[in-house]
TORGU-399175 format. One record per residue (C-alpha): residue number from 1; x, y, z. Coordinates in Angstrom, 2 decimals. Example, Ala and Ser with C-alpha at 12.3 -4.5 7.8 and 13.67 -1.06 7.14 Angstrom:
@kedren->1, X->12.30, Y->-4.50, Z->7.80
@kedren->2, X->13.67, Y->-1.06, Z->7.14
END
This chain:
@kedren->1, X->-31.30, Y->53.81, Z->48.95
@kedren->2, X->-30.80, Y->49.79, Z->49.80
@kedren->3, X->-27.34, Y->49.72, Z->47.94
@kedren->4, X->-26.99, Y->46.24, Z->49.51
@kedren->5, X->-30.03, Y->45.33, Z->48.22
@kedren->6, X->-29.01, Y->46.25, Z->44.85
@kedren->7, X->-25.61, Y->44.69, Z->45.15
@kedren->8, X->-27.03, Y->40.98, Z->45.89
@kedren->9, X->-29.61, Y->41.05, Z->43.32
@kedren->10, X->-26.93, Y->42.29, Z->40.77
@kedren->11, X->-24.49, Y->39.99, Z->42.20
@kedren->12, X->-26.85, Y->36.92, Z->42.15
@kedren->13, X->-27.99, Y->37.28, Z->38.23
@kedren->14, X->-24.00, Y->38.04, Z->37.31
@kedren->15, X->-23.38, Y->34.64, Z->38.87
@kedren->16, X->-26.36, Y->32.91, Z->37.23
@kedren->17, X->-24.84, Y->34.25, Z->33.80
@kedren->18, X->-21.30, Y->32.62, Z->35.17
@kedren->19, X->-22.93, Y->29.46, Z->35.86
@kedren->20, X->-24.41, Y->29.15, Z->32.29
@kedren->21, X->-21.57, Y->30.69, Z->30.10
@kedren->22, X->-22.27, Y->28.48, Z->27.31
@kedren->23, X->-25.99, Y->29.25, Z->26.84
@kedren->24, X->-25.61, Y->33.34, Z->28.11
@kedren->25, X->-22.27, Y->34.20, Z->26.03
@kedren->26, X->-21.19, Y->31.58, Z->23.87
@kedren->27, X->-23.98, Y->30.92, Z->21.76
@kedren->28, X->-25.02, Y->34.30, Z->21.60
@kedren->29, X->-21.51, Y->34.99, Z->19.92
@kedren->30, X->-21.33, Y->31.68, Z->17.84
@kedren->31, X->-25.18, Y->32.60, Z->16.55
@kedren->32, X->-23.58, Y->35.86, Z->15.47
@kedren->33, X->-20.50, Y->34.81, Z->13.70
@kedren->34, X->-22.24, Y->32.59, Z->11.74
@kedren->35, X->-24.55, Y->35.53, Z->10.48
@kedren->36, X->-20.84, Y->37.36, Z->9.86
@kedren->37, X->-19.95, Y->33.95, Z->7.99
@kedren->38, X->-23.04, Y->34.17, Z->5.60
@kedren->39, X->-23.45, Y->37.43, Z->5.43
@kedren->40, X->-20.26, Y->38.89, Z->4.66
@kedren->41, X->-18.56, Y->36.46, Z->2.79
@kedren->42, X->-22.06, Y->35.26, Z->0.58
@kedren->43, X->-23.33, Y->38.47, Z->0.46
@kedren->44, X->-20.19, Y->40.67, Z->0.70
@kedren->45, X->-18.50, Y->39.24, Z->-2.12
@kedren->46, X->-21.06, Y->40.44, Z->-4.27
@kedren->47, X->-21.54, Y->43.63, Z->-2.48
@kedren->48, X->-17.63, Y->45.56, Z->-2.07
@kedren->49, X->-19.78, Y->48.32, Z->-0.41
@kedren->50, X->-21.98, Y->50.17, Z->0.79
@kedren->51, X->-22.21, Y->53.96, Z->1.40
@kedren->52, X->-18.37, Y->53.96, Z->0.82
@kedren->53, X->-18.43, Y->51.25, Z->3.72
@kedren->54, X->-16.87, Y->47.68, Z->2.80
@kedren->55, X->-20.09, Y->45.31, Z->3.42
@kedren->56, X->-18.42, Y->43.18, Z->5.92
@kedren->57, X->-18.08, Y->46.11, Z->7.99
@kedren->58, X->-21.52, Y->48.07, Z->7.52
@kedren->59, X->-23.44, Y->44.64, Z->8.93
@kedren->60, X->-21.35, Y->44.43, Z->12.30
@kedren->61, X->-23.18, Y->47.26, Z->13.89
@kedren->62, X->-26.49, Y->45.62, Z->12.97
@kedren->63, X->-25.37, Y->42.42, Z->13.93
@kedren->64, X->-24.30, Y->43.69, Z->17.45
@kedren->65, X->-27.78, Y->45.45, Z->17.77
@kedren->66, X->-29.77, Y->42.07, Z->16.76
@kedren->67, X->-27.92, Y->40.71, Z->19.14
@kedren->68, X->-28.21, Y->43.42, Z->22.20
@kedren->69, X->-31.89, Y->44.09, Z->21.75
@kedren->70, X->-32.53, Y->40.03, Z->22.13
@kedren->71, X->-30.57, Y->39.29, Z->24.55
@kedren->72, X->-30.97, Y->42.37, Z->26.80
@kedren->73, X->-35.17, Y->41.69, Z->26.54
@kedren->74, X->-34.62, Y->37.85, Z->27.16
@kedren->75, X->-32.29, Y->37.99, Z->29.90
@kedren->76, X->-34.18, Y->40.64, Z->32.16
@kedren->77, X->-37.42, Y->39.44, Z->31.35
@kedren->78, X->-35.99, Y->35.68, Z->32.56
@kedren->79, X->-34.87, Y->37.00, Z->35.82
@kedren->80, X->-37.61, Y->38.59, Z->37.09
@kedren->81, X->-40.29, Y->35.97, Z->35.49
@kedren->82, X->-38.71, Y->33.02, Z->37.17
@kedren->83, X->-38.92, Y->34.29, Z->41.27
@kedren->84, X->-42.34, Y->34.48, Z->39.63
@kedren->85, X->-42.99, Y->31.10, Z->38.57
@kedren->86, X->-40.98, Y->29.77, Z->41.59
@kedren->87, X->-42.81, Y->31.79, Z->44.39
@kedren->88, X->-39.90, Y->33.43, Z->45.69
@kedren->89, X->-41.16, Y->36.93, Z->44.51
@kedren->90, X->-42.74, Y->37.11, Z->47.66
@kedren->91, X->-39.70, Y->37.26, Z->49.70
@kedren->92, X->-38.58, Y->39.99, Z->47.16
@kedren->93, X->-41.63, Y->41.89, Z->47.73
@kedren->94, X->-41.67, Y->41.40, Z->51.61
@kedren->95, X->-38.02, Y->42.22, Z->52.01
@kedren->96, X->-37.41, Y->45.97, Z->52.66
@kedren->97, X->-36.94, Y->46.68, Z->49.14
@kedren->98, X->-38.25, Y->49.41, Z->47.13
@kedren->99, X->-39.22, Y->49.22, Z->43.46
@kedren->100, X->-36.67, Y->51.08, Z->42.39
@kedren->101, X->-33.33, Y->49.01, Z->43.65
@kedren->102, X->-35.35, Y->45.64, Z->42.34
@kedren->103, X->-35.33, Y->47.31, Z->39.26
@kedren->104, X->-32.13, Y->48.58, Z->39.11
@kedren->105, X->-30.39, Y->45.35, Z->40.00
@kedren->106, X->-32.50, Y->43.30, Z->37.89
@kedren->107, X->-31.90, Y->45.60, Z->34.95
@kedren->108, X->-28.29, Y->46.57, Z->36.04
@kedren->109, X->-27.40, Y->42.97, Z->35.42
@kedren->110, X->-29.37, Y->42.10, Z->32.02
@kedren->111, X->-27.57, Y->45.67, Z->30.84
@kedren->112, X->-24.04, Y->44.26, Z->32.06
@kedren->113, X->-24.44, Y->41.52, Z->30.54
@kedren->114, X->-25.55, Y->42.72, Z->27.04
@kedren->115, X->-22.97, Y->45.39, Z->26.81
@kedren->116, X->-19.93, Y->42.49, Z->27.36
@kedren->117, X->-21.55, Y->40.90, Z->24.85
@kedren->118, X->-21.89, Y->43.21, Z->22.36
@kedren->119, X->-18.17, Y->44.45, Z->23.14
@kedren->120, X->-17.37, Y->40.53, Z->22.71
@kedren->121, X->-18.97, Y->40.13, Z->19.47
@kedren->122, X->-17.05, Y->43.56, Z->18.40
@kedren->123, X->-13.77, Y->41.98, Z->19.29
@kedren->124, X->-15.03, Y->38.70, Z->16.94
@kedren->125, X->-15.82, Y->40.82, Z->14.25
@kedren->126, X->-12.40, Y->42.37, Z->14.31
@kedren->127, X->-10.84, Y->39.22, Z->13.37
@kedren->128, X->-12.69, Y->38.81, Z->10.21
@kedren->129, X->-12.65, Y->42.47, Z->8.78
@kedren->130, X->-10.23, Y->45.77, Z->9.60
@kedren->131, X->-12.83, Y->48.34, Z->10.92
@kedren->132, X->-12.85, Y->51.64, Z->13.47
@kedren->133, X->-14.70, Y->53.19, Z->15.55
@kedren->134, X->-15.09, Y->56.79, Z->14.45
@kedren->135, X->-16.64, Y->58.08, Z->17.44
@kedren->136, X->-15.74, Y->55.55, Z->20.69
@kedren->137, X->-17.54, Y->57.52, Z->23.03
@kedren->138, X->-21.24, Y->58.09, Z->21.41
@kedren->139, X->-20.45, Y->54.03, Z->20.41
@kedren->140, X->-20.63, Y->53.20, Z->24.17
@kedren->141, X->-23.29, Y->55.71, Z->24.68
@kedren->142, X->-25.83, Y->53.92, Z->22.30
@kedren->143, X->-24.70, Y->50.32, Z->23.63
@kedren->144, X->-25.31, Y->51.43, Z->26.78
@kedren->145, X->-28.46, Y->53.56, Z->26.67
@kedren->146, X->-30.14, Y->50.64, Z->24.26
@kedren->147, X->-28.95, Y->47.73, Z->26.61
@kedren->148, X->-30.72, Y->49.53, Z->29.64
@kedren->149, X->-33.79, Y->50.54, Z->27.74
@kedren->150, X->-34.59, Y->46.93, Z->26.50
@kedren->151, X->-33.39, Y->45.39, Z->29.82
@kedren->152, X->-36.51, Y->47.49, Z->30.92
@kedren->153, X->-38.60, Y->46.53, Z->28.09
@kedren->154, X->-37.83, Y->42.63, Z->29.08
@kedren->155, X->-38.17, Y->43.45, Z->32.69
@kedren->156, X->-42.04, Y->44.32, Z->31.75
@kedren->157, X->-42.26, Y->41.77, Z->29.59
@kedren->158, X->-40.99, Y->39.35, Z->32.77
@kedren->159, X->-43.73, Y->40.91, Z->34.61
@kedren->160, X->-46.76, Y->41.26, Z->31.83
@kedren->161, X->-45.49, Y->37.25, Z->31.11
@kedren->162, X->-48.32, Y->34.13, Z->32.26
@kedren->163, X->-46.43, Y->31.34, Z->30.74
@kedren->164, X->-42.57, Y->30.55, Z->29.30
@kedren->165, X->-44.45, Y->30.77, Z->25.86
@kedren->166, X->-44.82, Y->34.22, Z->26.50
@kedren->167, X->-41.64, Y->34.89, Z->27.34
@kedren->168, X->-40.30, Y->34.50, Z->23.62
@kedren->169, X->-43.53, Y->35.91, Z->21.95
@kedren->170, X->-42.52, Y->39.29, Z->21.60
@kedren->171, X->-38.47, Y->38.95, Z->21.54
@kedren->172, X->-39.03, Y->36.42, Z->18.37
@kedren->173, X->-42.71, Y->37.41, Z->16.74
@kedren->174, X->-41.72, Y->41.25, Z->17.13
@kedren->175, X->-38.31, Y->42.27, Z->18.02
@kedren->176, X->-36.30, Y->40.27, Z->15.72
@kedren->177, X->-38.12, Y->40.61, Z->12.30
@kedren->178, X->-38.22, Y->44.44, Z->13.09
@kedren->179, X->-34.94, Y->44.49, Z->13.71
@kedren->180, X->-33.88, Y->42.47, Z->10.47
@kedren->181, X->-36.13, Y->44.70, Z->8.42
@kedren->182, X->-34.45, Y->47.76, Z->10.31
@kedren->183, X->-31.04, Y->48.30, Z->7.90
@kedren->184, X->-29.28, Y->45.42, Z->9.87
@kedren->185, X->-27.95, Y->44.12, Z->6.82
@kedren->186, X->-28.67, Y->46.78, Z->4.32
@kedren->187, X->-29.02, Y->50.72, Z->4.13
@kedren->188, X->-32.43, Y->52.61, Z->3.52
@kedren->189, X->-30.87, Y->54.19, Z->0.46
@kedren->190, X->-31.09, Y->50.85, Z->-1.38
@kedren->191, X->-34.92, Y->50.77, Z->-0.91
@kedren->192, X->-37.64, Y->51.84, Z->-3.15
@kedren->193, X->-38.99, Y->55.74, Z->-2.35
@kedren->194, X->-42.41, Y->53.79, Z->-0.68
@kedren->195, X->-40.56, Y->50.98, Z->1.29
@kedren->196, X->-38.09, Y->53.35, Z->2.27
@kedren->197, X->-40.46, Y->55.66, Z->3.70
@kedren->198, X->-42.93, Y->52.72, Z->5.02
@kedren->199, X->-39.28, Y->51.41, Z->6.92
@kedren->200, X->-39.24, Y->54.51, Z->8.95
@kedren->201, X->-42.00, Y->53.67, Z->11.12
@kedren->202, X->-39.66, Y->50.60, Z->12.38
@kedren->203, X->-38.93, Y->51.79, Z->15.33
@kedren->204, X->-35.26, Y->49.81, Z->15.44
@kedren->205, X->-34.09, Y->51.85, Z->12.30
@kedren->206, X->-33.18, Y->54.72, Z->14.05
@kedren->207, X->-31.31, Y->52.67, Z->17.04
@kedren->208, X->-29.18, Y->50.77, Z->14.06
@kedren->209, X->-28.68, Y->53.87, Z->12.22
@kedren->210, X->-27.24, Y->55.89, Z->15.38
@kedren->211, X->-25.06, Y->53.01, Z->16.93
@kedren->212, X->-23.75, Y->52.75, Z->12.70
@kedren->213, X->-22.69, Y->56.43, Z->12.96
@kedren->214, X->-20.51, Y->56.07, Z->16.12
@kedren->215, X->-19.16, Y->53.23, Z->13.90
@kedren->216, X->-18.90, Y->55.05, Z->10.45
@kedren->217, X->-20.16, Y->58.80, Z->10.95
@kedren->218, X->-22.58, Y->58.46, Z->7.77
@kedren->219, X->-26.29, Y->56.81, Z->8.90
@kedren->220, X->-29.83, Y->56.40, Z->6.81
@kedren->221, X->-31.34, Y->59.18, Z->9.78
@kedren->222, X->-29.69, Y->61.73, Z->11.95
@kedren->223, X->-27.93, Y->61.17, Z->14.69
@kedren->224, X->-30.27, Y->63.39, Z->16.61
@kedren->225, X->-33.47, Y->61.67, Z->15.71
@kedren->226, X->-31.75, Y->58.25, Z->16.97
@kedren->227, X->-30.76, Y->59.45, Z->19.86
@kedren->228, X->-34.33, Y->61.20, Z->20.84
@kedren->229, X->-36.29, Y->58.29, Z->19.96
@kedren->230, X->-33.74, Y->55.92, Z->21.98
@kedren->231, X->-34.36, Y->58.14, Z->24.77
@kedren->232, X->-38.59, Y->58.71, Z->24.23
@kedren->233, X->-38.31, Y->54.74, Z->24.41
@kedren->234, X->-36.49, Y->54.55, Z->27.67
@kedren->235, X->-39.01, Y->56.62, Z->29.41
@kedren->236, X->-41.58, Y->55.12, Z->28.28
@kedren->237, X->-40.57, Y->51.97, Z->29.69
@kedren->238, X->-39.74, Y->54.01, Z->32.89
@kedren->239, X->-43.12, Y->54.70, Z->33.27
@kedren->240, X->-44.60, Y->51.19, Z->32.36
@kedren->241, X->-42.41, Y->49.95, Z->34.88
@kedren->242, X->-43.62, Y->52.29, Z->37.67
@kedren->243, X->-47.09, Y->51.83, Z->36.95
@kedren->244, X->-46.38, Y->47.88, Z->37.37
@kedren->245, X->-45.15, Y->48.51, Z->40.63
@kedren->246, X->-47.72, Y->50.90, Z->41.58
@kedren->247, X->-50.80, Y->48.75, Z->40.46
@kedren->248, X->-48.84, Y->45.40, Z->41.69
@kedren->249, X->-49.80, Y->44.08, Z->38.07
@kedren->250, X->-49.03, Y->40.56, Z->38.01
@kedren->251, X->-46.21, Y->40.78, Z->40.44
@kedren->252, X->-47.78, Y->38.20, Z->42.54
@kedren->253, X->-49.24, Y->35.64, Z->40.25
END
């Protein structure tokens, strides 16, 4: 294994993210207080709580996961899209490289960078509500394990990409209103029996409800199920990924 290789693709998108502070952390965490702002003080104020959880509380897990899932897909899919449109893929591809270490520094950095950023936005919402973490550990197992898996999931969207267009498509057309309609700001229990049951086909519900147990240890769907479906996910885009690199899909164009 190239560790070097790893290292100065890692090290190269860290610095990019250094470079543009403002646009990669700032307004990420800005965009998310305000939703805190509304949310919990519109919203909360007529709803104490929820599931024995104050409401300004119960929305900061879903709040970090809106945030995570669209920033993990926009930043990998960015950095491996742009050598793209640039040309300078080909020195990539022609360096002595394998798939595997330009994934994992490509990824490795979009994943860094989303899990600060969530932990950021945790320490934010600590200043407007007193909350714990019942279970730290399985907390920074789901950040982690959903940062990586839609790092991947931007990193094929990077790839599948023809245009900048495209590049937002799926993050704002797809990801976000699933993940709005996905118990971010409310539990299952306060929909009707047929939207309730029509909401578990959202794929995002079970990643909210399983990084809100780590939070709260009560969720709308076991632990288990969120954690096996987080996991079916992140092989799946294991194997997309390979078969890019296998086929050379759009790699070159």
């Amino acid at each position: 294994m190239n560790l070097q290789a790893i290292r100065a693709i890692y090290t190269y998108e860290m610095n990019r993210t250094r470079r543009t502070i403002g646009q990669s952390i700032v307004s990420p965490v800005l965009s998310t207080s305000l939703y805190f702002v509304v949310f919990g003080s519109a919203i909360g104020s007529r709803m104490s709580e929820v599931g024995g959880v104050p409401y300004g509380a119960f929305i900061v897990p879903g709040l970090m996961m809106l945030t995570l899932l669209t920033q993990s897909i926009s930043n990998a899919a960015f950095a491996i899209y742009f050598p793209r449109f640039t040309g300078t893929i080909y020195e990539l591809l022609s360096a002595p490289v394998s798939p595997f270490e330009i994934v994992a520094g490509y990824v490795g950095a979009a994943a860094t960078k989303s899990v600060l950023l969530g932990l950021i936005i945790l320490a934010t919402a600590a200043l407007f509500v007193p909350m714990e973490v019942r279970h730290p550990f399985w907390m920074l197992t789901f950040l982690v394990l959903t940062a990586v898996t839609f790092s991947l999931f931007g990193f094929i969207i990077g790839i599948w990409a023809d245009g900048f267009e495209r590049l937002q498509l799926i993050p704002m057309l797809v990801i976000t209103p699933l993940t709005f309609l996905g118990g971010t700001f409310y539990s299952l229990e306060m929909l009707p029996p047929v939207w309730r049951t029509i909401t578990l086909f959202n794929p995002v519900v079970y990643l909210v409800a399983g990084f809100r147990w780590s939070f709260f240890g009560t969720s709308d769907v076991r632990v288990e199920v969120s954690a096996a479906m987080t996991l079916a996910f992140l092989i799946a885009c294991l194997l997309i990924v390979r078969w890019m690199f296998r086929t050379g899909y759009r790699l070159k164009s």
